[in-house]
C-alpha positions in Angstrom: -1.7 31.5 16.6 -1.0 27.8 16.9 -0.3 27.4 12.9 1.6 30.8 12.7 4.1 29.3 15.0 4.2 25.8 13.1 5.5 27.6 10.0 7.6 29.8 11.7 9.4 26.8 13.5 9.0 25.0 9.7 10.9 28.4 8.9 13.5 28.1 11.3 14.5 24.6 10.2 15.9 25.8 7.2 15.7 23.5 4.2 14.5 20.1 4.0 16.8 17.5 2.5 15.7 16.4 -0.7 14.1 13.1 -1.3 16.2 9.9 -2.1 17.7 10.0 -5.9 15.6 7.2 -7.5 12.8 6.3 -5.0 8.7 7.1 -5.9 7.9 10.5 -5.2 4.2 9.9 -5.5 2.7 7.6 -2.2 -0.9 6.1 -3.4 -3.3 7.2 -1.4 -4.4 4.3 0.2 -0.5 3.9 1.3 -0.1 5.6 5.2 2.9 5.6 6.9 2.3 2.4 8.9 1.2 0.5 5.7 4.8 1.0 4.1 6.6 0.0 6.7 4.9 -3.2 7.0 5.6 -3.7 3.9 9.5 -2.7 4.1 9.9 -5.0 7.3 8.4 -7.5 4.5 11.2 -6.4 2.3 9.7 -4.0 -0.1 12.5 -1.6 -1.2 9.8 0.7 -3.3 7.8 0.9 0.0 11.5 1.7 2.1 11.9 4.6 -0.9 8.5 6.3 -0.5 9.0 5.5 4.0 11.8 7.8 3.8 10.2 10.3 0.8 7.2 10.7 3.4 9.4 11.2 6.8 12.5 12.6 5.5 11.0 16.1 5.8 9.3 15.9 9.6 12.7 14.3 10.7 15.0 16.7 9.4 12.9 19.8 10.8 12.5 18.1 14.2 16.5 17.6 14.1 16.8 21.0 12.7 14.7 22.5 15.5 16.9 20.5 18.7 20.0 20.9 17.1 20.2 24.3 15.6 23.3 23.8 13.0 21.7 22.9 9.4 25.0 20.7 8.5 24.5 18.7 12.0 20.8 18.1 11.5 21.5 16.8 7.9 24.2 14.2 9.3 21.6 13.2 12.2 18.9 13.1 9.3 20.8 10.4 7.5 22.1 8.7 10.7 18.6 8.4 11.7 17.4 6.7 8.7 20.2 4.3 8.6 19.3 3.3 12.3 15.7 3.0 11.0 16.5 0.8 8.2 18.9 -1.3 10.8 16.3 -1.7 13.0 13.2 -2.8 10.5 13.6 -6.1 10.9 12.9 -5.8 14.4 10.0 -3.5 13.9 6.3 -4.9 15.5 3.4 -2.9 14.9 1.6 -3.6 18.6 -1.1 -1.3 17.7 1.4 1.8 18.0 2.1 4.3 15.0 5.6 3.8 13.3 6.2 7.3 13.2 6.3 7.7 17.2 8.7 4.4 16.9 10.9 6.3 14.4 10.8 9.5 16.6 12.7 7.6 19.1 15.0 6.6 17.1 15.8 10.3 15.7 15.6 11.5 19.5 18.1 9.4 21.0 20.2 10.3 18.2 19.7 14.0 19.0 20.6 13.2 22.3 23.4 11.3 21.8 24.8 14.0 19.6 24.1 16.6 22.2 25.8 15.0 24.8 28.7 14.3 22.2 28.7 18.1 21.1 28.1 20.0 25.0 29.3 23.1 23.4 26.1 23.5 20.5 23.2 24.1 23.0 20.1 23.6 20.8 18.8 26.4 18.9 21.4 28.8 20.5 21.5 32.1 17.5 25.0 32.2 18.4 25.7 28.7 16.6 23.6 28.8 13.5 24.7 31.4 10.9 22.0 32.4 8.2 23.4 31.0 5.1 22.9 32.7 1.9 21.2 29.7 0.2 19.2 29.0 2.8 17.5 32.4 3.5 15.8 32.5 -0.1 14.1 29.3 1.6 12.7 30.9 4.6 9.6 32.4 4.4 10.2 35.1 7.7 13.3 37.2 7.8 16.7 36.6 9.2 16.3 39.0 12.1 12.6 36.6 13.1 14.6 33.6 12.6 17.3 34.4 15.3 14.8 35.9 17.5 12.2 33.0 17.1 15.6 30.6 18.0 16.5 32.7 20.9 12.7 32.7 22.5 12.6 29.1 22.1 16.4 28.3 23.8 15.0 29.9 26.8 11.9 27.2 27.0 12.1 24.2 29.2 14.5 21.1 27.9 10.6 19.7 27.7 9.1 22.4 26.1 11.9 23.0 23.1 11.3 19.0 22.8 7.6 19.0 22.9 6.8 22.2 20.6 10.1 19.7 18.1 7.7 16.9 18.0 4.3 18.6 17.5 5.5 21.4 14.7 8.6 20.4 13.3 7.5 16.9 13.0 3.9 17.1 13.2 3.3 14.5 15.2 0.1 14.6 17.5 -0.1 15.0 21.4 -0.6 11.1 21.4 1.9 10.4 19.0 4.4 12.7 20.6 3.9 11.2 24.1 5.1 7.9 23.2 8.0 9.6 22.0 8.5 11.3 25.2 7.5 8.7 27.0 4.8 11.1 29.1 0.9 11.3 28.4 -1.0 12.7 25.7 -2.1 15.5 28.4 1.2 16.6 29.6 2.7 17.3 26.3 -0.9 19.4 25.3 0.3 21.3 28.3 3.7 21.7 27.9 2.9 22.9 23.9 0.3 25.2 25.6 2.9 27.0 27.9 5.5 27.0 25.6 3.2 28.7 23.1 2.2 31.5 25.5 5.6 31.9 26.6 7.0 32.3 22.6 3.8 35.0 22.8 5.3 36.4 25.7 8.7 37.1 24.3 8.3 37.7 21.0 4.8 39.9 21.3 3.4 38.6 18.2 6.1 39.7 15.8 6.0 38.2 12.7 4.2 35.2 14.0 1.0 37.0 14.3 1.1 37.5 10.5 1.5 34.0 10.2 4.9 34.8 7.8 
């Protein structure tokens, strides 16, 4: 049930933003997250290129998902990496995962653009039109889509933030408690409830099937 929902929130994002025109689209192996952006504070610009081709895609669905409106969450996807790339130099590692540091950085631009934009409640049906382009990108139909949004809009502020960081951006419990600033076992819970309330109100349709 758990990855059914993860696509169908992947789904709902709409498309991802395509990776930066002339950076390395293949990462070695060896090369995690943290590793690159070492190595961009260190001033690596082929390490910055494949930092953003590996985060670009969480980022913009966790944007996506607490924003609702596709051309808002790609502004806030390239606002977010120019704060990242501002803020590099002042980057320390301190045993915590970069991507939880970066996460903060997208969601207090989120909420600074919700408080900015009070009349775009996030993933409200009402504000995000299916757009014919993006609809050959979704794998669920139109109809789940809106329905899927409207379950989720009637979640706890916590709940819409926690299921954001754990599916859209695939961050885990740990990673997306220092984001939130809670612990590890409070966002587990909040995911938990929020799962069985999406259960709840949707009975299975469509996410069930996993489309």
């Amino acid at each position: 049930m758990n990855a059914a929902i993860a696509q169908a929130l992947r789904d709902a994002a709409l498309r991802e933003p395509r990776a930066a025109a002339g950076t390395t689209a293949r990462t070695d192996a060896d090369a995690g997250v943290d590793e690159l952006a070492r190595a961009a504070v260190a001033g690596d610009i082929d390490a910055l290129g494949r930092l953003y081709d590996q985060l670009v895609g969480p980022v913009y669905r966790y944007v996506a998902l607490r924003v609702g409106r596709r051309e808002d969450a790609e502004d806030l996807t390239q606002l977010v990496f120019e704060r990242i790339v501002a803020s590099l130099p002042r980057y320390r590692h301190n045993g915590r995962p970069f991507e939880a540091w970066a996460f903060r950085i997208a969601r207090n631009a989120v909420i600074d653009h919700r408080r900015r934009n009070r009349a775009h409640e996030p993933l409200d049906p009402t504000n995000e039109p299916i757009h014919a382009d993006g609809v050959e990108a979704l794998t669920v139909r139109g109809e789940e889509i809106r329905e899927l949004r409207q379950a989720i809009a009637g979640l706890t502020a916590d709940q819409q933030e926690a299921l954001a960081l754990r599916y859209g951006a695939g961050l885990s419990a740990e990673e997306a408690a220092l984001v939130m600033g809670r612990r590890a076992g409070t966002i587990r819970g909040l995911t938990f409830r929020a799962i069985g309330a999406l259960r709840r109100q949707l009975g299975g349709r469509g996410l069930e099937n996993g489309r």
